[in-house]
VEXNUVO-865265 format. One line per 2 residues: number of its first residue (from 1); their letters; for each residue x, y, z of C-alpha. Coordinates in nm, 2 decimals. Layout:
% residues N
NUM) A) X,Y,Z; ...
This chain:
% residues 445
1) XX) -1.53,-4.75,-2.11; -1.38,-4.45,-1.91
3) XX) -1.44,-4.49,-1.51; -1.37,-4.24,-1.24
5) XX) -1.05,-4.29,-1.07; -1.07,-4.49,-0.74
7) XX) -1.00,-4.26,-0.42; -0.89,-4.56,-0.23
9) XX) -0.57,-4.58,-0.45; -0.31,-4.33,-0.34
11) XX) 0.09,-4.32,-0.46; 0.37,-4.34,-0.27
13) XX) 0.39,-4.00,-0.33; 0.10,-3.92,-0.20
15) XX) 0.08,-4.10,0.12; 0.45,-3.99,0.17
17) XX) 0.29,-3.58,0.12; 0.04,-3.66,0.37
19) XX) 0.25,-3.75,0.70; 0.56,-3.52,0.57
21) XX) 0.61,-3.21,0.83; 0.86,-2.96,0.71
23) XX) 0.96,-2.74,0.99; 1.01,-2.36,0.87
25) XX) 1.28,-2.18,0.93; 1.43,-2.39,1.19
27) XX) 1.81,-2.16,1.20; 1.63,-1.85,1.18
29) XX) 1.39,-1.95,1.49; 1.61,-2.11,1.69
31) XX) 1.64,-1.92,2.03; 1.55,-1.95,2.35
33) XX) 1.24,-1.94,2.58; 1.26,-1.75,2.87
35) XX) 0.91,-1.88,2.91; 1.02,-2.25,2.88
37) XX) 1.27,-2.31,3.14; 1.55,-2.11,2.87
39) XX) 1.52,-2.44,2.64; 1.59,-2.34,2.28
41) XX) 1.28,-2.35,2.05; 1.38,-2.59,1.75
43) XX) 0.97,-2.62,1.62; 1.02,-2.37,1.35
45) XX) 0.76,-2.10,1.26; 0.46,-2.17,1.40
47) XX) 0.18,-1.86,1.45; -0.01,-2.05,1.67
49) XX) 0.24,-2.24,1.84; 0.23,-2.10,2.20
51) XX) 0.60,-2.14,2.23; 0.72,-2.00,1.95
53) XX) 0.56,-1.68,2.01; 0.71,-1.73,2.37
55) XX) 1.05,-1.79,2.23; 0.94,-1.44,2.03
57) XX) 0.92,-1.24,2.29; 1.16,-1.41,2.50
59) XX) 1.43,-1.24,2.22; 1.32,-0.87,2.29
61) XX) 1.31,-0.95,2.69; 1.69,-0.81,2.72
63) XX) 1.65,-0.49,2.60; 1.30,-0.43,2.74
65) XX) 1.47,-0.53,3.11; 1.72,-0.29,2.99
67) XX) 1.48,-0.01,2.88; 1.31,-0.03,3.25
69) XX) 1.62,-0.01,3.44; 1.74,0.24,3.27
71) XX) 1.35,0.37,3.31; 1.37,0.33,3.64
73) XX) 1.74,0.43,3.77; 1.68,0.78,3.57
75) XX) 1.36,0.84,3.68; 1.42,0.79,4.03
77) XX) 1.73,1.01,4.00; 1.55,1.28,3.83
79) XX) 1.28,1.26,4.09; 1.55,1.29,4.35
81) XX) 1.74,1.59,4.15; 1.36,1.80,4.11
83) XX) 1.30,1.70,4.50; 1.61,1.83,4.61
85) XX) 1.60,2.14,4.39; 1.19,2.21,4.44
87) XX) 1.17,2.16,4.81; 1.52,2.18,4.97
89) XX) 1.67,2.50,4.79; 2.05,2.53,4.91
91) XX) 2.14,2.87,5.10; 2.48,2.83,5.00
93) XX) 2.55,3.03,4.67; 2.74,2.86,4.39
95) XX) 3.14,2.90,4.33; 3.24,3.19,4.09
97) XX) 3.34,2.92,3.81; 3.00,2.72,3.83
99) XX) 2.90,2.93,3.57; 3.03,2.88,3.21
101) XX) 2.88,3.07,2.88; 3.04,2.82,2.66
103) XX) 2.86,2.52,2.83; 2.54,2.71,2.91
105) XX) 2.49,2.78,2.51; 2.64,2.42,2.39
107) XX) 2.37,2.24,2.61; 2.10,2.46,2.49
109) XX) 2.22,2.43,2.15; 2.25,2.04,2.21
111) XX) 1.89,2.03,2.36; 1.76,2.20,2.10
113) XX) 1.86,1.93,1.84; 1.80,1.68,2.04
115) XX) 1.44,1.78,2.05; 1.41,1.81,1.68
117) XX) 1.59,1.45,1.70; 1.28,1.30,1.90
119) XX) 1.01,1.55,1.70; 1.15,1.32,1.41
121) XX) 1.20,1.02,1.61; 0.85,1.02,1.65
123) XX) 0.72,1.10,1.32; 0.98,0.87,1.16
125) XX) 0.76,0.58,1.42; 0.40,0.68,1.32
127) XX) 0.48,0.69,0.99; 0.65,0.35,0.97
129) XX) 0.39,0.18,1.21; 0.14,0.35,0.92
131) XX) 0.31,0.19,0.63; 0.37,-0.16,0.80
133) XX) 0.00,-0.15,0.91; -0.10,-0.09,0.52
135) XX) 0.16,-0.30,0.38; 0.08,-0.60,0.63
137) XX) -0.33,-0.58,0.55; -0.25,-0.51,0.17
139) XX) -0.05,-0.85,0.23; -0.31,-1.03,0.40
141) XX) -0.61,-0.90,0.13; -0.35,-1.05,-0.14
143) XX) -0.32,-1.39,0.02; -0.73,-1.41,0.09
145) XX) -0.81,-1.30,-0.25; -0.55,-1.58,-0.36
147) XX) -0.76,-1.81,-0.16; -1.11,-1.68,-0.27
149) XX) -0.96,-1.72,-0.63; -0.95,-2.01,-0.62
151) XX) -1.26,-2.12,-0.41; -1.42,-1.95,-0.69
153) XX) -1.30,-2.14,-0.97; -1.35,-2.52,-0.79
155) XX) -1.71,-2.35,-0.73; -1.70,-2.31,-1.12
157) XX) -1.55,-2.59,-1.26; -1.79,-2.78,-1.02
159) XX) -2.05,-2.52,-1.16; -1.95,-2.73,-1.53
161) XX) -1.99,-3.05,-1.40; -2.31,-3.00,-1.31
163) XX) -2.36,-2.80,-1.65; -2.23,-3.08,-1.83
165) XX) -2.46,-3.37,-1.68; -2.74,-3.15,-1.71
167) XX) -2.64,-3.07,-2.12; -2.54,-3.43,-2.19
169) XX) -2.84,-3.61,-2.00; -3.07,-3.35,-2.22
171) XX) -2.88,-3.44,-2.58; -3.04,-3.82,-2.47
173) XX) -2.69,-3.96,-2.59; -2.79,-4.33,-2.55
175) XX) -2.39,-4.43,-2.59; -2.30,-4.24,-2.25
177) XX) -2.27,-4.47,-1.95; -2.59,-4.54,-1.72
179) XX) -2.35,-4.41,-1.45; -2.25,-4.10,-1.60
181) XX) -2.47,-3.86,-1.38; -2.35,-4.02,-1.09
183) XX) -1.97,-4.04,-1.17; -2.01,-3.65,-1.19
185) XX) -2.21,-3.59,-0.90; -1.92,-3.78,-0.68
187) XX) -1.64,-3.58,-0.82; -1.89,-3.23,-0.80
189) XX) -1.95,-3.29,-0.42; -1.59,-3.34,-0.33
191) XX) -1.50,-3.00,-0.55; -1.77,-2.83,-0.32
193) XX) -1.64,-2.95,0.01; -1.28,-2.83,-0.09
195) XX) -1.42,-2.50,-0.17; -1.63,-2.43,0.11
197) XX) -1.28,-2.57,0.35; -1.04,-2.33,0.15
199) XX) -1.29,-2.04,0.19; -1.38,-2.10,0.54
201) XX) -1.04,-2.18,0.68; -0.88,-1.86,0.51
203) XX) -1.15,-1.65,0.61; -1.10,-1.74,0.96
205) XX) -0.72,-1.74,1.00; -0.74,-1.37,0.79
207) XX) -0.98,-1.22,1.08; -0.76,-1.34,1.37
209) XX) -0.43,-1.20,1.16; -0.65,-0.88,1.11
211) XX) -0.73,-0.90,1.45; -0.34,-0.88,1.58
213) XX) -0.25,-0.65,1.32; -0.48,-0.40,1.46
215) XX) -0.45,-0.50,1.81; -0.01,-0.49,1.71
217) XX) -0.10,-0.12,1.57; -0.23,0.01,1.90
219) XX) 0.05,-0.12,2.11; 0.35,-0.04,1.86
221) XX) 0.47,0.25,2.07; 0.55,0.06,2.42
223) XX) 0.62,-0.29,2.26; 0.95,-0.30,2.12
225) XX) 1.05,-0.33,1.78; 1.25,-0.67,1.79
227) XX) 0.98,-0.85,1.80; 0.79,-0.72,1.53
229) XX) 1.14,-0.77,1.31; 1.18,-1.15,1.46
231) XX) 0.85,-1.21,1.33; 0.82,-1.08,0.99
233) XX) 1.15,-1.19,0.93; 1.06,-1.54,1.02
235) XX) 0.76,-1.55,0.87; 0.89,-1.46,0.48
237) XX) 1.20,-1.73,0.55; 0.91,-1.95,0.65
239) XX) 0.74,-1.86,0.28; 1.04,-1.90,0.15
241) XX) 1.12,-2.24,0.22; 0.76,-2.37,0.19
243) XX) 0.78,-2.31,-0.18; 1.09,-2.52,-0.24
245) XX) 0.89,-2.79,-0.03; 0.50,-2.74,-0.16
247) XX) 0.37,-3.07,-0.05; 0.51,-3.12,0.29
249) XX) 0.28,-3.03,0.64; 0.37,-2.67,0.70
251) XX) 0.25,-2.48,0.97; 0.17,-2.20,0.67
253) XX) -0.13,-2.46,0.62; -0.31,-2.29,0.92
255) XX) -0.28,-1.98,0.65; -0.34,-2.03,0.31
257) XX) -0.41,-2.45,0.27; -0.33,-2.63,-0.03
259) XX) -0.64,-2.82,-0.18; -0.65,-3.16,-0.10
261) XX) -0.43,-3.37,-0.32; -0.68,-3.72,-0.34
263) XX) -0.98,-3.46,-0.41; -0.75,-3.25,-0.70
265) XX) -0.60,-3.58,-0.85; -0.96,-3.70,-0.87
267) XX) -1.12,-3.39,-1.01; -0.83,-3.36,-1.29
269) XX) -0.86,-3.74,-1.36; -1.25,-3.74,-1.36
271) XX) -1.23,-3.41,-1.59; -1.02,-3.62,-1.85
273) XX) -1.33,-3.92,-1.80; -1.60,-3.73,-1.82
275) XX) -1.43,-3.53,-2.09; -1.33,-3.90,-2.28
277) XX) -1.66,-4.06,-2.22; -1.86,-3.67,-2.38
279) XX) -1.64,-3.72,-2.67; -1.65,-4.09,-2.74
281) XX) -2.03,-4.04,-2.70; -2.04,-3.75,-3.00
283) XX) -1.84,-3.93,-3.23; -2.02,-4.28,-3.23
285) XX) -2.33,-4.05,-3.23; -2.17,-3.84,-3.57
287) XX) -2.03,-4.16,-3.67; -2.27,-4.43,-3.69
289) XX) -2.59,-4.25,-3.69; -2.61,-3.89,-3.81
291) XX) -2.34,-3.99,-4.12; -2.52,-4.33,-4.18
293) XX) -2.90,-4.32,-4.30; -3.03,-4.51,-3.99
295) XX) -3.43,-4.53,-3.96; -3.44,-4.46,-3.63
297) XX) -3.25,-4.09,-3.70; -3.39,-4.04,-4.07
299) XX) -3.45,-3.74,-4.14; -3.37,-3.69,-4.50
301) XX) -3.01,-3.58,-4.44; -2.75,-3.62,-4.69
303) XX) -2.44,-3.43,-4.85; -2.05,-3.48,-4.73
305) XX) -2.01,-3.68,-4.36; -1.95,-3.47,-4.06
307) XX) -1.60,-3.46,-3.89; -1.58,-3.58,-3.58
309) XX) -1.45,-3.48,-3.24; -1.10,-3.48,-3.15
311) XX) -1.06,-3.58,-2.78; -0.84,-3.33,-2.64
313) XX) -0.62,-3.57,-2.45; -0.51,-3.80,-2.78
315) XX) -0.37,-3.70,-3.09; -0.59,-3.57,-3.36
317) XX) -0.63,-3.66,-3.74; -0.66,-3.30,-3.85
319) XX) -0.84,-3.44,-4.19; -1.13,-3.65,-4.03
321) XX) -1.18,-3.47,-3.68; -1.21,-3.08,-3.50
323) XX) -1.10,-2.98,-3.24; -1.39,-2.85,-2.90
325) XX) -1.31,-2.52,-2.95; -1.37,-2.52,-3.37
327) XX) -1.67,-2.75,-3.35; -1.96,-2.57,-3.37
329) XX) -1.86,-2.31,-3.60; -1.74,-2.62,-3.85
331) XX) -2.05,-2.84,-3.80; -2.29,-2.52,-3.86
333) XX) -2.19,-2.62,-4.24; -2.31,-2.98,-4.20
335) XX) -2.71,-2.82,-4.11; -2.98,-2.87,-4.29
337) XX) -3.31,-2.58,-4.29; -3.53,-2.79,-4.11
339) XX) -3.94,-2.83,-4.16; -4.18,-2.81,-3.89
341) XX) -4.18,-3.19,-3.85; -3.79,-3.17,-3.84
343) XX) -3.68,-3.30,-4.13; -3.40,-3.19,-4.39
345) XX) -3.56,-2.97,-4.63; -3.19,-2.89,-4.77
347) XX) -2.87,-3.05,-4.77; -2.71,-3.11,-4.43
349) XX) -2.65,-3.42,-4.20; -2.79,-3.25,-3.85
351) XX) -3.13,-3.06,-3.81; -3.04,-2.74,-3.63
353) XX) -3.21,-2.89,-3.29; -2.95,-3.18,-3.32
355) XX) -2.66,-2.91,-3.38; -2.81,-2.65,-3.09
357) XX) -2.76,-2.99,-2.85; -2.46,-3.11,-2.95
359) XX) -2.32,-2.74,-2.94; -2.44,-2.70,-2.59
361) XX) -2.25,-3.05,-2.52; -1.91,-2.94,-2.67
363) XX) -1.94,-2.60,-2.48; -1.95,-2.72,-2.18
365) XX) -1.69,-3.02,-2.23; -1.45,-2.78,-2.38
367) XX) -1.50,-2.57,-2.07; -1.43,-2.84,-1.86
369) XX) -1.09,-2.87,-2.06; -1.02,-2.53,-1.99
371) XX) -1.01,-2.56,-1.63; -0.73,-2.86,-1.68
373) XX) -0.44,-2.61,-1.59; -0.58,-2.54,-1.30
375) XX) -0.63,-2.87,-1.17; -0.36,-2.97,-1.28
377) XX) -0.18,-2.70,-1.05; -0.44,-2.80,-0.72
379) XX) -0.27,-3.13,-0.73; 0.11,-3.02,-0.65
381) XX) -0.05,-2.69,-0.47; 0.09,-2.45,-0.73
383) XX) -0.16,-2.19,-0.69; 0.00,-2.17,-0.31
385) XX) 0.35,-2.20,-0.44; 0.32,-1.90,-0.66
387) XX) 0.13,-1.70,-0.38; 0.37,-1.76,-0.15
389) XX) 0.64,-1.66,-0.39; 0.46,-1.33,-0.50
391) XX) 0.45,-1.25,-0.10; 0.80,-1.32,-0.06
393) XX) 0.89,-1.14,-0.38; 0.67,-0.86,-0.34
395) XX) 0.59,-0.75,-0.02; 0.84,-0.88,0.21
397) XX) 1.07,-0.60,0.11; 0.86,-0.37,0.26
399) XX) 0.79,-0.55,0.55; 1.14,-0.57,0.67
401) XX) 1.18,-0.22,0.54; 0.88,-0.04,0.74
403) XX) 0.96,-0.29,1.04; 1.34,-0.11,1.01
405) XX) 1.20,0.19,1.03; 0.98,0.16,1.34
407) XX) 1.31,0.02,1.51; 1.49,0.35,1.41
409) XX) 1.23,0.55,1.48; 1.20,0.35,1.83
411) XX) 1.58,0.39,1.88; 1.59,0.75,1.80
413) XX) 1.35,0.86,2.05; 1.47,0.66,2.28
415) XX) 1.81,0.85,2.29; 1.70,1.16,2.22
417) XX) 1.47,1.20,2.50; 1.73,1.05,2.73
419) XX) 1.98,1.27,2.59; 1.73,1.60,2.64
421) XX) 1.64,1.49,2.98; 2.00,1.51,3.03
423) XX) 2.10,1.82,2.84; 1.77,1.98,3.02
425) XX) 1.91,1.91,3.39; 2.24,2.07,3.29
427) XX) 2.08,2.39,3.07; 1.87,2.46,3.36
429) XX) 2.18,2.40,3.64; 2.36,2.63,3.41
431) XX) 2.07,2.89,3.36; 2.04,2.91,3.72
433) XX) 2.38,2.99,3.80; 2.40,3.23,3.54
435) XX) 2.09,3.41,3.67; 2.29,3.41,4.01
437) XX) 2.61,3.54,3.87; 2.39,3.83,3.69
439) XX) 2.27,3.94,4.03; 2.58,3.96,4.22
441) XX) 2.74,4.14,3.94; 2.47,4.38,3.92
443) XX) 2.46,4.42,4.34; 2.85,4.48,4.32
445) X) 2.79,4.72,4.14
């Protein structure tokens, strides 16, 4: 007799999978904490690792020191340059040469594209801080769908468990074990635990990313762009090399977690008993009492023996047995019309209240069957593999794309507005002195 797998036995494999921590991109995330006494991070990536968000930040530090020097050595200069010029004019008239035409149109000319440079800058920003935005969520919905997916079909294949005990406790199959309703209320409860966990857990981690993407949306324009391309970066590496390395600890756990292996190995292996023990069942039922004139099943059938079952999981004599999925339709030629008191009134080996049970039993068991793949990929965490892979394949392009574009952007307003700040001091020296010049010549004369 078929038994439920033991949860207490575990491979080497297994046991190996469970205390195995693969760090993630340990090259790529190797830099130092400015937070952390300027000790190199060597955890890999790790979201909610409080250094290596430290380490993160600690890599755009330079050029944000940089961008508020140069912030504040211009700005006190220009301060000191509109102070001089607003409130202590000079009496003392400018030499003849101050004044050139050539540089007086070239640094209007200059500041005039310069302008246009940050007018596009700018637009070049919003509209990659847009597109990253969108392309981040649409990458965050994929992954939670993923997730729900499958929550949704361990909700379903424990939805056929429960189906299947209900259907072959009903068909009153005295060959099934005494524990059979139990067996599958074990395996049905552990299915239900591992959905609710993968449900919850994504759910949560999703609002908290959804939560910094928005929160990373509002503050794109004053936090720089390094960061943003540090992280995305190391987060698709991070993808990258968890699907070479599926079963290991990742810190991408915290994201998208694979099902527990014990609970998949024991839903795919009590699938394949409960499937075994349905089928054995049917056939000695077929077999030694609807094809055999027993008294305690008489009911005047007779004509050719019914085929039995093929178990799915064993090779199949195509002459004596059908497969789950061909069944019904081939035993609705073994039934008899049937009487009010149920018996045969025609030739056929089942009444049609025998066939409608044992239909109802190979329905379900062959749904059960069906879900085998996907169990099958719950114990080596496939359906994570191939998410991951479709991320990494599918929308990390964009994300280092769009994040390239907000640096651009970032870089190009930057300079341009230094640049017009510049080219505006020296138009507007130039203007004056050219206004000046106009005067005396038109006093002169």
């Amino acid at each position: 007799m078929h038994h439920l797998p033991d949860e207490s036995v575990e491979t080497n494999e297994t046991v190996l999978n469970k205390h195995t921590t693969l760090l993630l991109a340990p090259y790529r995330t190797n830099r130092p904490d400015i937070f952390n006494h300027f000790q190199r991070y060597t955890a890999g990536w790790n979201l909610t690792n409080y250094h290596y968000l430290s380490s993160v930040i600690s890599s755009a530090v330079p050029l944000i020191v940089a961008a508020l020097a140069w912030l504040i050595i211009f700005g006190v200069c220009l301060q000191l340059i509109c102070f001089c010029y607003c409130c202590c004019p000079s009496s003392t008239p400018p030499p003849p040469h101050a004044y050139s035409k050539c540089a007086y149109v070239s640094s209007f000319i200059f500041l005039f594209l310069f302008t246009i440079a940050a007018i596009g800058g700018c637009l070049i920003l919003y509209s990659g801080q847009g597109k990253l935005h969108e392309s981040t969520s649409q990458t965050l919905h994929f992954l939670v769908n993923q997730a729900h997916l499958t929550a949704l079909n361990l909700r379903e294949v424990s939805d056929y468990f429960d189906t299947t005990k209900q259907v072959g406790l009903a068909a009153d199959l005295s060959f099934l074990p005494p524990d059979f309703g139990d067996q599958i209320d074990h395996v049905k409860t552990k299915l239900t635990s591992a959905s609710l966990l993968l449900s919850n857990k994504t759910d949560h981690n999703s609002h908290n990313i959804q939560q910094g993407l928005d929160t990373m949306r509002l503050a794109l324009i004053i936090v720089s762009a390094v960061m943003l391309s540090v992280t995305f970066s190391g987060f698709c590496v991070a993808m990258d090399e968890w699907v070479q390395h599926p079963t290991a600890h990742t810190a991408l756990d915290e994201i998208l977690p694979c099902v527990d292996n014990s609970t998949a190995q024991q839903t795919l292996l009590g699938s394949k008993v409960v499937i075994g023990q349905i089928v054995d069942a049917i056939d000695v039922f077929i077999s030694d009492g609807l094809n055999q004139d027993l008294p305690l099943l008489e009911f005047n059938q007779s004509g050719p023996a019914i085929p039995l079952v093929c178990n799915p999981f064993q090779s199949c004599n195509k002459l004596q047995q059908v497969t789950l999925q061909d069944a019904n339709a081939v035993w609705k030629n073994y039934t008899c019309k049937a009487s009010s008191r149920g018996r045969c009134v025609s030739v056929g080996r089942m009444t049609p209240t025998v066939y409608t049970q044992l239909g109802a039993l190979v329905n379900v068991t062959y749904g059960l069957y069906h879900y085998g793949p996907f169990l099958s990929d719950l114990v080596d965490c496939t359906f994570v593999r191939e998410t991951f892979s479709a991320i990494t394949h599918n929308y990390c392009p964009s994300l280092s794309l769009f994040t390239k574009w907000i640096y651009f952007g970032l870089l190009v307003v930057s300079v341009a507005v230094m640049f017009s700040l510049i080219l505006w001091i020296i138009y507007h020296t130039h203007h004056r002195h050219r206004r000046y010049t106009k005067t005396m010549r038109y006093i002169v004369r």
